[in-house]
Structures are given as structure tokens and as C-alpha cells.
C-alpha positions as CSV (number, residue, x, y, z in Angstrom):
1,X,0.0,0.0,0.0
2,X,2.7,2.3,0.8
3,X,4.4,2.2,-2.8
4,X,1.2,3.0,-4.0
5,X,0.3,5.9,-2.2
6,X,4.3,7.1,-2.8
7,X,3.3,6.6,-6.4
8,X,0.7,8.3,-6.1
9,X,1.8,11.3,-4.5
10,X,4.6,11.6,-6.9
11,X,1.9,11.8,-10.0
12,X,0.5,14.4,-8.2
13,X,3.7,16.5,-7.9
14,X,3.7,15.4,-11.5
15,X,0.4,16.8,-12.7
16,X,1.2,20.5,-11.0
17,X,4.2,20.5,-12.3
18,X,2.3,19.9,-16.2
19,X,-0.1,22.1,-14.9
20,X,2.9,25.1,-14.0
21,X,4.2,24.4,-17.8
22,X,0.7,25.4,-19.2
23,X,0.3,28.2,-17.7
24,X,3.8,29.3,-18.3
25,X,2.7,28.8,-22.1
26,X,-0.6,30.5,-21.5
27,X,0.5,33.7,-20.2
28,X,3.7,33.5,-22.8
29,X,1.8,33.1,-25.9
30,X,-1.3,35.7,-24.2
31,X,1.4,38.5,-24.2
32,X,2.4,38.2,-27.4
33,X,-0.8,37.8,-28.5
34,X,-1.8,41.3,-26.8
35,X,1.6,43.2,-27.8
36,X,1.6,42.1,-31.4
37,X,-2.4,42.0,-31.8
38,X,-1.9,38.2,-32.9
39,X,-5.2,36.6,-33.6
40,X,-4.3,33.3,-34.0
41,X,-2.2,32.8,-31.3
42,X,-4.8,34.5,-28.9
43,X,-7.5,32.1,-30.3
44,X,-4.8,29.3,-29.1
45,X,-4.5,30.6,-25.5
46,X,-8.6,30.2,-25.2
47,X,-8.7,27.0,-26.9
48,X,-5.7,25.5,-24.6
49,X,-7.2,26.8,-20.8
50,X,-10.0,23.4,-21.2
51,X,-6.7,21.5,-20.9
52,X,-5.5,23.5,-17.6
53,X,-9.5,23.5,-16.4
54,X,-9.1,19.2,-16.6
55,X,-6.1,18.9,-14.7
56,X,-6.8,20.9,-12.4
57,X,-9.9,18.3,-12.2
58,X,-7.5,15.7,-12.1
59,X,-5.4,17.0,-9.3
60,X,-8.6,17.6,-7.0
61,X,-9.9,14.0,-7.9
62,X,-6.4,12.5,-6.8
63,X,-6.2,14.6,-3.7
64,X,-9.9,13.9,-2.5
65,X,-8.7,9.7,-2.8
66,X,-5.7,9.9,-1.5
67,X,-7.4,11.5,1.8
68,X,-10.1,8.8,2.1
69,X,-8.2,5.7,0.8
70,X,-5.0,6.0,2.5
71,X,-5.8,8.4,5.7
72,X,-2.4,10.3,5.3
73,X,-0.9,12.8,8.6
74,X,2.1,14.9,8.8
75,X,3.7,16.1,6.3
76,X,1.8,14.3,3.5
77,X,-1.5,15.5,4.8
78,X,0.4,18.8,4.4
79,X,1.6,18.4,0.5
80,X,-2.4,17.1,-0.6
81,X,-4.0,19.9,1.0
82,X,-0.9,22.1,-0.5
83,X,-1.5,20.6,-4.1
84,X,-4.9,21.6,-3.8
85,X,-4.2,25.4,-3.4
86,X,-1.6,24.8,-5.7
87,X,-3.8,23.6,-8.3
88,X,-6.6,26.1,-7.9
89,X,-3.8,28.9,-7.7
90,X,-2.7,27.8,-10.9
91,X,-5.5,27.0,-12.7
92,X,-6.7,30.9,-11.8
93,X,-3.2,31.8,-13.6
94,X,-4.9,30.6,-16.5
95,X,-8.0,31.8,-16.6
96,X,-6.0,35.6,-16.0
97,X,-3.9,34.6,-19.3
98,X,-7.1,33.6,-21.0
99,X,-8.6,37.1,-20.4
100,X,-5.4,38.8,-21.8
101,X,-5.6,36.8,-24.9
102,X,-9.5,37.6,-25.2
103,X,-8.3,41.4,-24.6
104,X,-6.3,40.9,-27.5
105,X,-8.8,39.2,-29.7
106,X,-11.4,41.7,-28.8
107,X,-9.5,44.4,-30.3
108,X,-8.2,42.9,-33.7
109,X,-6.8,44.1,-35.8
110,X,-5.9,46.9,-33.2
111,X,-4.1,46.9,-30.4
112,X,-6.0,47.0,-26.6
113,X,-2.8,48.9,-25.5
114,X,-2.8,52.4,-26.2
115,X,0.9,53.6,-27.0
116,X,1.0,55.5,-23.9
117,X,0.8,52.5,-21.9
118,X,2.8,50.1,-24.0
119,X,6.3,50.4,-21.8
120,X,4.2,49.8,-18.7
121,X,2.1,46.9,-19.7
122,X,5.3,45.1,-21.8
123,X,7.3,45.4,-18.5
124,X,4.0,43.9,-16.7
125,X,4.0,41.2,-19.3
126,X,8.0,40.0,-18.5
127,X,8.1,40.3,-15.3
128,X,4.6,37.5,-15.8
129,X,6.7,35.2,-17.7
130,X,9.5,35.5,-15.7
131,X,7.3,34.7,-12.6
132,X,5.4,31.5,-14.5
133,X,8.9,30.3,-15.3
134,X,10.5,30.1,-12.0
135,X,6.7,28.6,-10.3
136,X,7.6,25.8,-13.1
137,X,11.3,26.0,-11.8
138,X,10.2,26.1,-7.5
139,X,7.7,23.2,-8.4
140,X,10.2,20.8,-9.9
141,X,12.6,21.7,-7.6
142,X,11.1,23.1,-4.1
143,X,14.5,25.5,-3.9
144,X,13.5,28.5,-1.5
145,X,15.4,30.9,-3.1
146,X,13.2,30.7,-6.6
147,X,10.1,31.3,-4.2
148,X,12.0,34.4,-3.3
149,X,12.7,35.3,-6.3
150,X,8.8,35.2,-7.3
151,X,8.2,37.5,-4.5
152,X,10.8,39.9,-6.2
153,X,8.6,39.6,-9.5
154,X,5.8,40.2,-7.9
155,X,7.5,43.7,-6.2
156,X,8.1,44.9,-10.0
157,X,4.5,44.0,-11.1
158,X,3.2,45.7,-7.8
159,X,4.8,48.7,-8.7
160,X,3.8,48.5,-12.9
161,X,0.6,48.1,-11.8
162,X,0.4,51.2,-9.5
163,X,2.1,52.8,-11.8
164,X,-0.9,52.1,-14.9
165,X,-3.6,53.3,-12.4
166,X,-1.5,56.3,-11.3
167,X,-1.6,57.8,-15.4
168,X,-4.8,56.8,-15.4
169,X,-5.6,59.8,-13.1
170,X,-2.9,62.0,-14.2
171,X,-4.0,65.9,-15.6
172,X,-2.9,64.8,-19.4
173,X,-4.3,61.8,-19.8
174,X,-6.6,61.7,-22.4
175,X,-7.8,58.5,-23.4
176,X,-11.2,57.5,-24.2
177,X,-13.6,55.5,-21.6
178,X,-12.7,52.3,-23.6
179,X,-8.9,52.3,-23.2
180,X,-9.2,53.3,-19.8
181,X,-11.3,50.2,-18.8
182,X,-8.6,48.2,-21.1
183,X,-5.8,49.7,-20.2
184,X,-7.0,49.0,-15.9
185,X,-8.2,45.7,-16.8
186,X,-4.7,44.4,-18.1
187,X,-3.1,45.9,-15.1
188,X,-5.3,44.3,-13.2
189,X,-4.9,40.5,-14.6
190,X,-1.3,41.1,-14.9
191,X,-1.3,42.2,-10.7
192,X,-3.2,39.1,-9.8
193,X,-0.9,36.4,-11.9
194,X,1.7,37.7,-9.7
195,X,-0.3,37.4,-6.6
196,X,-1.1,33.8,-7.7
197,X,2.4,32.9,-8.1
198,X,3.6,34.4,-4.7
199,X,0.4,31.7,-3.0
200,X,2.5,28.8,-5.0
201,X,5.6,30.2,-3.9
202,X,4.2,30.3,0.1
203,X,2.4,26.7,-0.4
204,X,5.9,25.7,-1.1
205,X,7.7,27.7,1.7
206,X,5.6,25.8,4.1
207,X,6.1,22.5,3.1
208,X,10.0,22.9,3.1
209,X,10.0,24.6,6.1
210,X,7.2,24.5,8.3
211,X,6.6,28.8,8.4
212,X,3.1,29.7,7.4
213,X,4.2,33.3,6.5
214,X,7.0,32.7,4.3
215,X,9.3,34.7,6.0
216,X,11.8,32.0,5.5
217,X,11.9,31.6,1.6
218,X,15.5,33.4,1.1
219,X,18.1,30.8,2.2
């Protein structure tokens, strides 16, 4: 029994890991999408979230019979209820990526960025990727100083994302009521991925160490 539930509970690190490397491509391919007002490959990003929407499925399913058929404590009891965060956190990644691509296909053949804004929301859209990559990277590898290192990410879009609001309001801005509810709506999903990814990264700090807070994710 016990080399089945160890196989089983490393499937499951398995399917969040697949499920990390979706969204990575998700919010990748969404980006592009919305920065070079690519139809196809925003049509791609909606298609592809019903792939992240059944593993996520799958994960919950697994975690929900591993608890009644096998009764786990400690630190495995720790690492289901974990994967289950996990999953939805991820699986909300997604949907976020989804809307930026649907942003993007809204507005074809133009662009839902207005050039004003186009600095701000491609530094928003790196400092994403760079934040899916290293949840990919923490969940293969459980090293506590990528979770820092999401926080950091999370810092710069905290600050992008102020700083979108902030022209929003300023004297000279002069947009029109529709790029203003685009322009605050991208900020917006962009802000949240990161929050998303900092919940993995804390999941993760507890597990490996036990603190709750994550005050402990720089080693």
C-alpha cells in the first residue's frame, strides 16, 4: 500500500508540475498575443485553458482519494492539502492569461494597448513570464530561493501596476472610456498572476519549512 500511495503522490507533484508548464505557455503566448495584436495565437490561449481547467480536475480527484483511501498525517496530509491550493492557484493563472488573450482578440486588428501605456504593460508582461517560469522552476525543484525570487517579481508588477492606475488619473491623460477600462483591466490581470504565483511560492515555503508566512523563503 505504501508504494502505491508514494506513487501516487509523486503523480501528483507530476500533474502540478504539467499544470505550471501550461500556464507558463498561456501567459507567454497571451502576451504576445496582446503586444503584437496576434489573432491566432490569442485564439490558441482560449482554446488550450480546457486542458488546464481538466487537470486541475484531475489533481482535486487525486487529492480527494488519497485522503479517504489512505488516511495520510504529517507532512503528506500537508503536501495534498498544498497541491490543492496549488492547483486552484494555478488554474486561476490561467483563466488571467485567457482574459489577456480575449483582450487581445477583442481588439483585432488593433491593439488593446494604447501607445501610452505600451512600456508599462510590456514590462507587466515580462516580469509574468519571468514569474510562470520560476513557479515551473520552485515546483520541480522546491529550492526556496526561486520562491523568493517570485516574490521579487511580484514587487516589479506591484509597482507596474500602480504605476498604470496612477496615469490613469494624471491631468494629461486623455484616453477615451474604452482604453481606460482596457488599459485598468490588463493591469489588473497582470497584478493578480503575480499574486497567484507568490500563493504557489508560500504553499511551497511551508512545506520545506514548516513557516506559514514565508518569511523564510531566502536561504
Amino acid at each position: 500500500m505504501r508504494t502505491i500511495f508514494t506513487a501516487e503522490m509523486s503523480e501528483l507533484r507530476d500533474d502540478l508540475v504539467a499544470m505550471s508548464e501550461l500556464v507558463l505557455v498561456a501567459i507567454t503566448n497571451g502576451s504576445d498575443a496582446l503586444l503584437n495584436a496576434d489573432i491566432e495565437l490569442a485564439q490558441s490561449v482560449i482554446a488550450a485553458d480546457a486542458k488546464l481547467d481538466d487537470l486541475e480536475e484531475t489533481v482535486d480527484e487525486r487529492c480527494v482519494l488519497l485522503i479517504a483511501q489512505q488516511q495520510p498525517v504529517g507532512l503528506d496530509l500537508r503536501t495534498i492539502i498544498a497541491s490543492l491550493r496549488i492547483s486552484a492557484a494555478l488554474e486561476r493563472m490561467g483563466d488571467l492569461s485567457q482574459h489577456i488573450a480575449e483582450a487581445a482578440r477583442r481588439t483585432y486588428p488593433e491593439s488593446a494597448i494604447p501607445a501610452t501605456h505600451r512600456e508599462t504593460v510590456e514590462g507587466m508582461a515580462a516580469a509574468a513570464k519571468l514569474a510562470a517560469a520560476e513557479v515551473v522552476e520552485l515546483l520541480k525543484t522546491r529550492d526556496l530561493n526561486v520562491a523568493a525570487r517570485i516574490v521579487s517579481d511580484d514587487d516589479t508588477l506591484d509597482d507596474l501596476h500602480a504605476e498604470a492606475y496612477a496615469s490613469l488619473l494624471a491631468p494629461d491623460y486623455a484616453g477615451d472610456a474604452q482604453t481606460t477600462l482596457d488599459v485598468a483591466l490588463l493591469s489588473r490581470y497582470y497584478e493578480r498572476f503575480g499574486d497567484h504565483a507568490v500563493g504557489v511560492s508560500r504553499r511551497i515555503v511551508y512545506l520545506v519549512t514548516g513557516d506559514h508566512g514565508g518569511e523564510r523563503a531566502k536561504i
